[in-house]
C-alpha positions as CSV (number, residue, x, y, z in Angstrom):
1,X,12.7,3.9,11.5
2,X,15.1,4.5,8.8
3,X,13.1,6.2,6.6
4,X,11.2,8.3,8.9
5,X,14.3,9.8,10.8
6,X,16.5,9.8,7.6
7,X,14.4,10.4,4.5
8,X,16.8,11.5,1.9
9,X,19.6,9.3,3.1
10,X,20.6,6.0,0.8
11,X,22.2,4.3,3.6
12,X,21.2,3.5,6.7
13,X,24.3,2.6,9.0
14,X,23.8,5.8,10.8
15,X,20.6,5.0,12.2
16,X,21.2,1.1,12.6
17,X,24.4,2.4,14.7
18,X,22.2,4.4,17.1
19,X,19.5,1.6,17.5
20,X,22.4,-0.8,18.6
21,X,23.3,1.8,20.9
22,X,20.2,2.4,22.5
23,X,19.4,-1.4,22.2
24,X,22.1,-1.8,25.0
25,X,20.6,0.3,27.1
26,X,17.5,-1.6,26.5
27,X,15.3,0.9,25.2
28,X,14.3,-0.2,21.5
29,X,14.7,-4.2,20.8
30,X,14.0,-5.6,17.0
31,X,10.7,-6.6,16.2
32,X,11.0,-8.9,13.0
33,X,13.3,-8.8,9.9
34,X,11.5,-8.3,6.6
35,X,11.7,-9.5,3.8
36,X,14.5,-7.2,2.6
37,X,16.2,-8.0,5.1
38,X,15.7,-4.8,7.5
39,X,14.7,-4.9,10.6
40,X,11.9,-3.4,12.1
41,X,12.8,-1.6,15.4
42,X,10.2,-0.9,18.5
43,X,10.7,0.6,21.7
44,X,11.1,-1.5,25.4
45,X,8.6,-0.6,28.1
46,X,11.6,1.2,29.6
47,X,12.4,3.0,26.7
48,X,8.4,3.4,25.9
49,X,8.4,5.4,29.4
50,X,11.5,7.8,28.5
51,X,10.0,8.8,25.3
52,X,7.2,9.6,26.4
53,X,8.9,12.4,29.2
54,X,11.7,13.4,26.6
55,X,9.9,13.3,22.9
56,X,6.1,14.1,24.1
57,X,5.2,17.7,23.2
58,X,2.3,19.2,24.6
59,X,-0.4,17.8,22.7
60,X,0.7,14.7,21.5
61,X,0.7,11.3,22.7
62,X,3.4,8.4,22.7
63,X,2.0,5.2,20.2
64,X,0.8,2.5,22.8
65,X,3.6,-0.2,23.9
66,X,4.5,-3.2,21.8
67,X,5.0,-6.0,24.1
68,X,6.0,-9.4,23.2
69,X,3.5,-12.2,23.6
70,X,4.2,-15.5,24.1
71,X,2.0,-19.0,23.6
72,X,1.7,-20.3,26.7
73,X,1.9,-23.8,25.5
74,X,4.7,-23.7,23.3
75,X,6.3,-20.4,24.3
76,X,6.1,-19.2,20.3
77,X,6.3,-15.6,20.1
78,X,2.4,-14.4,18.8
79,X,1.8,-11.8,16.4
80,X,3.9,-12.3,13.6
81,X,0.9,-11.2,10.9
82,X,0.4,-8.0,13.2
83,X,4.5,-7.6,13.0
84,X,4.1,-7.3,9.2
85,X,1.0,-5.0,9.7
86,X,3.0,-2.7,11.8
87,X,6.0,-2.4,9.7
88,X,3.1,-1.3,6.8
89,X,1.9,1.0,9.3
90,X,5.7,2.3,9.3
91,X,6.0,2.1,5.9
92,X,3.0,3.9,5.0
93,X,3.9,6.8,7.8
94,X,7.4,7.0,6.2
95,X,6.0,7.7,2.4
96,X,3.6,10.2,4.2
97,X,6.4,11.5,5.9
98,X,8.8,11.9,2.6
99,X,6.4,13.6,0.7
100,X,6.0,16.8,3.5
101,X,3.1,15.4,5.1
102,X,3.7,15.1,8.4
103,X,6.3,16.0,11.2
104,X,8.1,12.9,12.8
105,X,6.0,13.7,16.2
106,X,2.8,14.7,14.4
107,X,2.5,10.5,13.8
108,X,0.4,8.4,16.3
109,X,-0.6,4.5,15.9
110,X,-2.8,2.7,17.6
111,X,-4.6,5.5,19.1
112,X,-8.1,4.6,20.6
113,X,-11.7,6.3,20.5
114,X,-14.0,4.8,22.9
115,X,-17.4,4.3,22.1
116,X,-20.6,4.9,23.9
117,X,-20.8,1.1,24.5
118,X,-17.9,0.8,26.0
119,X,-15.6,-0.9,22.5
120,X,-12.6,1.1,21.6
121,X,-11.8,1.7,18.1
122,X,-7.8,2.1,17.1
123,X,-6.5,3.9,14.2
124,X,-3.7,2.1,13.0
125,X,-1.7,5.5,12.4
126,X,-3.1,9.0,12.8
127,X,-1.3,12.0,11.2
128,X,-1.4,15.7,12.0
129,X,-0.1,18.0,9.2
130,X,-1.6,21.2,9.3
131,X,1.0,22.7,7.2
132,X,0.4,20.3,4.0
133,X,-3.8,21.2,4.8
134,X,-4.4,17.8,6.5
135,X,-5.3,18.9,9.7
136,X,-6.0,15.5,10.9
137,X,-6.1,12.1,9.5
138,X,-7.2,8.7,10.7
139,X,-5.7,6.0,8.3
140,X,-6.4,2.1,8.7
141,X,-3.7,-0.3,7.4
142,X,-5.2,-3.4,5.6
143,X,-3.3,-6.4,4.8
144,X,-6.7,-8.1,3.3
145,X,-6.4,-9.5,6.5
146,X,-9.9,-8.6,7.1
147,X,-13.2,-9.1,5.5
148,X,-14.3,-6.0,3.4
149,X,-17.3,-5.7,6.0
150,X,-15.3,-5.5,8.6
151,X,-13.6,-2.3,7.1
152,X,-17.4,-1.2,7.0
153,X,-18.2,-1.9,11.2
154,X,-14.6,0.2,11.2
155,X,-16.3,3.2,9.4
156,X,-19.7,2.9,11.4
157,X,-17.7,2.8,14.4
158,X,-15.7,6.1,13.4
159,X,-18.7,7.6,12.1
160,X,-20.6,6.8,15.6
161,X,-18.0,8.3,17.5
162,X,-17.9,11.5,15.7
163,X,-21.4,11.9,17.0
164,X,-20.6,11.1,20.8
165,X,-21.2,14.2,22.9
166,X,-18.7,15.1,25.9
167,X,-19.4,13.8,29.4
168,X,-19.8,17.3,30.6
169,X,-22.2,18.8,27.8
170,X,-25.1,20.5,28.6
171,X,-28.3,18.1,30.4
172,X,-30.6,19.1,28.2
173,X,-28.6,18.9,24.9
174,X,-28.2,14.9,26.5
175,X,-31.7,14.2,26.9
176,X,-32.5,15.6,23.3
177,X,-30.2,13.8,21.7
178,X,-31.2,10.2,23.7
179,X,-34.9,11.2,22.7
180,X,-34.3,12.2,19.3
181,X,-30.9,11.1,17.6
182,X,-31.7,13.2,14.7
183,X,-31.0,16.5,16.4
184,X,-27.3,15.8,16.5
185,X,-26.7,16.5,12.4
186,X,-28.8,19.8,12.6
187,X,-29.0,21.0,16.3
188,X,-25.7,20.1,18.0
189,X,-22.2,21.5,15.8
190,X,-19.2,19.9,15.6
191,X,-17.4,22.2,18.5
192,X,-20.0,21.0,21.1
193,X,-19.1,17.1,20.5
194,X,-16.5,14.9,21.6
195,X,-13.9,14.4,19.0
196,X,-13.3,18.3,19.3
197,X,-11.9,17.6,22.5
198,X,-9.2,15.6,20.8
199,X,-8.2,16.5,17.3
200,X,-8.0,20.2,15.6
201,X,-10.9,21.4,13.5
202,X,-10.3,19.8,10.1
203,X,-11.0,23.0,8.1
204,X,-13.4,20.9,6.1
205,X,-17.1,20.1,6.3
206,X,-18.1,16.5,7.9
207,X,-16.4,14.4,10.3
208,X,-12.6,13.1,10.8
209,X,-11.5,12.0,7.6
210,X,-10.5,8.4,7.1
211,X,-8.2,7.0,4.8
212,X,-7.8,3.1,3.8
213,X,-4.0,1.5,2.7
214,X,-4.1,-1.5,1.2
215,X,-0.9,-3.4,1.4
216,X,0.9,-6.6,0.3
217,X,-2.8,-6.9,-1.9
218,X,-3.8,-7.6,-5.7
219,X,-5.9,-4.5,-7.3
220,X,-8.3,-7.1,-8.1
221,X,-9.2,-7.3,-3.9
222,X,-8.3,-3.9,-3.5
223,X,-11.0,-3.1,-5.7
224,X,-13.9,-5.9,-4.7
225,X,-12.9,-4.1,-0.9
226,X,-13.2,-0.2,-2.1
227,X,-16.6,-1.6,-3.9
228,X,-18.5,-3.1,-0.8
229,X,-17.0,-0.1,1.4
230,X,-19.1,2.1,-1.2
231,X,-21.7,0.1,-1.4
232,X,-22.5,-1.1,2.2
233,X,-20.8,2.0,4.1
234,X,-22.3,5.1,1.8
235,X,-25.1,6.0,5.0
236,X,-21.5,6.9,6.5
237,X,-19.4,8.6,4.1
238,X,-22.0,9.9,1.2
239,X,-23.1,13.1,1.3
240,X,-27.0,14.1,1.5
241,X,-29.0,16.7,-0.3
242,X,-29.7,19.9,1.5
243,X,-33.0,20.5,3.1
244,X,-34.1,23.9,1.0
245,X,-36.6,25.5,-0.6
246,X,-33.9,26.7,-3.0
247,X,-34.7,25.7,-6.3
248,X,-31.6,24.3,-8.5
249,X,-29.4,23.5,-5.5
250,X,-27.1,20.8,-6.9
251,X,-24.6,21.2,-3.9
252,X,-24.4,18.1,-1.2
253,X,-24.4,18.5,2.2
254,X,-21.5,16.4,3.7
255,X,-21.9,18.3,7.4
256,X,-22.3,14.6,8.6
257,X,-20.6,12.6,6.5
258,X,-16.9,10.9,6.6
259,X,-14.3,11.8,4.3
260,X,-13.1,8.1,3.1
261,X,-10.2,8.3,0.6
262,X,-8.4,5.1,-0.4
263,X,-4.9,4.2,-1.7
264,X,-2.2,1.5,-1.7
265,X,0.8,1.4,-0.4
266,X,2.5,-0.2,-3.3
267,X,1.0,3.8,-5.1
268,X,2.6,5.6,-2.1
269,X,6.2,3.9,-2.6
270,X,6.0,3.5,-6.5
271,X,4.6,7.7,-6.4
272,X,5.2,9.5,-3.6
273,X,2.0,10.2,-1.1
274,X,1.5,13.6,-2.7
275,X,1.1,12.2,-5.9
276,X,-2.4,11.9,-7.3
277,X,-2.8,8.5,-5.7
278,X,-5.9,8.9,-3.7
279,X,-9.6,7.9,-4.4
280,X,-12.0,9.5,-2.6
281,X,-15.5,6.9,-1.8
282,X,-18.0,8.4,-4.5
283,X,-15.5,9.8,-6.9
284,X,-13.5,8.4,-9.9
285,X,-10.6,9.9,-10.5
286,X,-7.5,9.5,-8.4
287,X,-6.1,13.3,-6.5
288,X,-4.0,14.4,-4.5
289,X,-4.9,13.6,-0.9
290,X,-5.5,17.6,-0.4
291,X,-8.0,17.4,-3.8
292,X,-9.4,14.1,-2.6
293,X,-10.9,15.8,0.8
294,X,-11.7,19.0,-0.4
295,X,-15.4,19.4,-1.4
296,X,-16.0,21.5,-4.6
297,X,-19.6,20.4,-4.7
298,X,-20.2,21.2,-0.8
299,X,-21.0,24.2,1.4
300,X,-18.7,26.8,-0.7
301,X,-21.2,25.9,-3.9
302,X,-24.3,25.8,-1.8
303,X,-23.8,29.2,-0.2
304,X,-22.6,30.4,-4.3
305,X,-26.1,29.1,-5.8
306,X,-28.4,29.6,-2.5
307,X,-27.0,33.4,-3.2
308,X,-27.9,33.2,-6.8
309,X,-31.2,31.8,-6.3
310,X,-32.4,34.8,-3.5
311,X,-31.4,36.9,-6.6
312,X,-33.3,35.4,-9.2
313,X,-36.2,35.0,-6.5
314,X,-36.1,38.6,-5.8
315,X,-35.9,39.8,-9.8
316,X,-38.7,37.4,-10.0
317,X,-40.9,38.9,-7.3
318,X,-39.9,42.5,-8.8
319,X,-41.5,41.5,-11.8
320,X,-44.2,39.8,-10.0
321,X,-45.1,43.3,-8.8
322,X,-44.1,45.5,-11.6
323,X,-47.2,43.3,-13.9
324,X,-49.5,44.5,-11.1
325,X,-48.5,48.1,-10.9
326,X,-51.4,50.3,-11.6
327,X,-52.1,52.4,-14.7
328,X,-53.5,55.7,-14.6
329,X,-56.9,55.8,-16.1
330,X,-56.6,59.3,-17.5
331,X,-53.0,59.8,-18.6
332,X,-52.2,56.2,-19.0
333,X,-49.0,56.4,-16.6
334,X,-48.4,54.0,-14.3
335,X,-48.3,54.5,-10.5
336,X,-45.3,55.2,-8.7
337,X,-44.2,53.5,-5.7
338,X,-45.7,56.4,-3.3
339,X,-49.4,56.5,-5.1
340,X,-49.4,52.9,-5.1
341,X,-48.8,52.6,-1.5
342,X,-51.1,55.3,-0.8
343,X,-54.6,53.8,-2.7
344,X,-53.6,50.1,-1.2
345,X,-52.0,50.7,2.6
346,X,-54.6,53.9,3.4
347,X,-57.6,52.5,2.2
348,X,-58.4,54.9,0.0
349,X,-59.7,57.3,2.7
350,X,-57.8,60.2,1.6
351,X,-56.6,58.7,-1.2
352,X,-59.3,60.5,-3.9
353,X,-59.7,58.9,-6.7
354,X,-57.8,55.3,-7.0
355,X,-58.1,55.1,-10.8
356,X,-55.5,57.9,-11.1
357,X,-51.9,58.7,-10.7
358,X,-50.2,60.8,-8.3
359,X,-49.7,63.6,-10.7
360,X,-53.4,63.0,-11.9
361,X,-54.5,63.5,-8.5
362,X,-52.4,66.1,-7.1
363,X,-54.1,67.7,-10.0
364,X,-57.2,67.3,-8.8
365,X,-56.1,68.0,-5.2
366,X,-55.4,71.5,-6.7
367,X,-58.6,72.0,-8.3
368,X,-60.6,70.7,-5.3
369,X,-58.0,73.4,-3.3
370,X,-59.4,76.5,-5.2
371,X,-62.5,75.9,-5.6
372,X,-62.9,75.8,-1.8
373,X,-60.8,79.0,-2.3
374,X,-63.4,80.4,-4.5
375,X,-65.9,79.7,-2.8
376,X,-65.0,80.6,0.7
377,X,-65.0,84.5,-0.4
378,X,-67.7,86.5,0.4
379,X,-70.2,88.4,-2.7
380,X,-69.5,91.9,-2.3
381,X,-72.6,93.7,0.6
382,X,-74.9,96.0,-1.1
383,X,-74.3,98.9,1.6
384,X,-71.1,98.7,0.7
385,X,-71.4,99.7,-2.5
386,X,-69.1,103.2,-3.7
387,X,-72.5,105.8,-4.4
388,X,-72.9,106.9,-7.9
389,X,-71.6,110.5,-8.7
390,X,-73.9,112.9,-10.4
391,X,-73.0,113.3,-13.7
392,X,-71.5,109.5,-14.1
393,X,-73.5,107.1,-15.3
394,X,-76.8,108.7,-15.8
395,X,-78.4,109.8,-18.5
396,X,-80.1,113.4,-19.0
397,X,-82.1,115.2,-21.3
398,X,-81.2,118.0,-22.9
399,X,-83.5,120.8,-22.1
């Protein structure tokens, strides 16, 4: 609590002095004391119900209620692993927080996404920070209290439900998809399905993007885990190959894939969250979480070399044609554009000669031209010959 409301601030008697106050009113009550001896602070169901009138902008939705459960055998509070997971779950919130990713109210946990079948998949925390470019982000906090498959049934189940269409969309969209669950990838957008309905566009290609904190771990299990989620879970967060004709397409199509990065918490404290502490599933390097969900190699790179491919396909076709343009048999030009289109689209009907240019053949258009000229005009009648004059023309004999 400390660290989200009070960042900057080394001490935290301001803050503990506020929580007494509000724990008389019984709104908040301690959940555990850590290890470092603070306390981790959660809020009554009475003070769950004011916060969620006062502190609720339009938009956002209160955390679900932490209420205390008891064995009913031996009356022992229950829970006491999860206590630790949710102060991680704080923990990891604040360092988001800290580093400018984040508003106080743009943090949710527990938040669920119901499935098809009914099961209801909670993200530990979501975060919405448009302002840092995070849009949206759905993290899971992992103590190793899990098995590394299990992480993997988490991804399918996020992954699932990025594919679930509204209750009210379209009949026949419904009965496509139930006939031929294909279609959804290249027939029915992101806008028409269900997770649209709840969360902002994430101004990236794919799915929600889901990030993984280990905490309170060894690298060594951190990285077995980050191995079998890239193994076992790639159908859900790799990219595939675009379906083209373009030759020399090297961009992925990640239209239906989730964004996984990974990180520690121990990274987050020891860094800061916008640090380059973030591995993305399929990648190397650690980026910054901004880097880590960007994708260089996706529909920005496709729509780059699908661009320069129709260019080199057309140059290529140009000269295609241009090695098949006619020469001119008698002057050895070749055949512009016009003649060419005349000796091929015509038919050669009026074409004349198809062995010869346009010039070549306007030339002969010319000659054809007067020699019907010349010979449409009459020869000269003999009556209407000029008589001959005495004296011209004639010979006479001297007497």
């Amino acid at each position: 609590m400390w660290k989200l409301t009070r960042p900057h601030n080394k001490h935290d008697k301001l803050v503990r002095d506020n929580l007494l106050d509000l724990e008389d009113h019984h709104l908040v009550r301690p959940e555990l004391v850590r290890e470092d001896q603070r306390q981790v602070w959660v809020l009554t169901k009475r003070g769950h119900g004011e916060a969620k009138q006062l502190l609720e902008p339009k938009g956002i939705r209160v955390s679900a209620l932490r209420e205390k459960k008891y064995d009913p055998v031996t009356g022992k509070l229950l829970g006491a692993s999860y206590d630790d997971h949710a102060a991680a779950v704080t923990s990891t919130a604040a360092e988001l927080h800290v580093a400018g990713i984040g508003h106080r109210l743009g943090f949710q946990t527990e938040i669920g996404h119901r499935l098809g079948n009914g099961y209801v998949q909670r993200a530990d925390l979501v975060v919405r920070a448009p302002e840092a470019g995070v849009p949206v982000l759905l993290l899971e906090i992992d103590r190793r209290s899990e098995d590394a498959h299990e992480l993997v049934a988490k991804l399918r189940r996020y992954w699932e439900w990025g594919r679930l269409l509204p209750k009210d969309a379209d009949k026949h969209t419904v009965d496509l998809v139930r006939s031929r669950p294909d279609v959804i990838g290249r027939l029915v957008d992101h806008e028409q399905r269900l997770w649209r309905r709840f969360y902002p566009p994430t101004g990236r290609e794919g799915l929600l993007p889901v990030a993984f904190v280990f905490a309170d771990t060894t690298e060594a299990k951190v990285a077995n885990t980050v191995k079998v989620l890239e193994e076992s879970g790639r159908r859900y967060w790799a990219p595939r190959r675009y379906d083209t004709d373009h030759r020399g397409i090297t961009a992925l199509d990640y239209g239906q894939a989730v964004p996984v990065v990974v990180t520690t918490l121990e990274r987050l404290q020891e860094h800061g969250a916008d640090a380059a502490v973030w591995r993305r599933l399929g990648r190397t390097d650690h980026q910054k979480l901004t880097a880590a969900l960007d994708n260089p190699d996706g529909d920005a790179l496709y729509r780059a070399q699908a661009t320069r491919a129709d260019e080199r396909a057309a140059q290529r076709r140009a000269a295609e044609r241009e090695a098949q343009r006619p020469v001119c048999r008698r002057c050895g030009q070749k055949f512009n554009d016009e003649r060419w289109e005349e000796i091929t689209a015509r038919g050669g009907w009026t074409a004349g000669d198809l062995t010869v240019c346009g010039t070549c053949h306007a030339d002969d258009v010319a000659r054809e031209q007067a020699a019907r000229l010349q010979a449409a005009v009459p020869p000269p009648n003999e009556d209407d010959r000029e008589p001959a004059r005495p004296g011209r023309g004639l010979f006479r004999r001297r007497g």
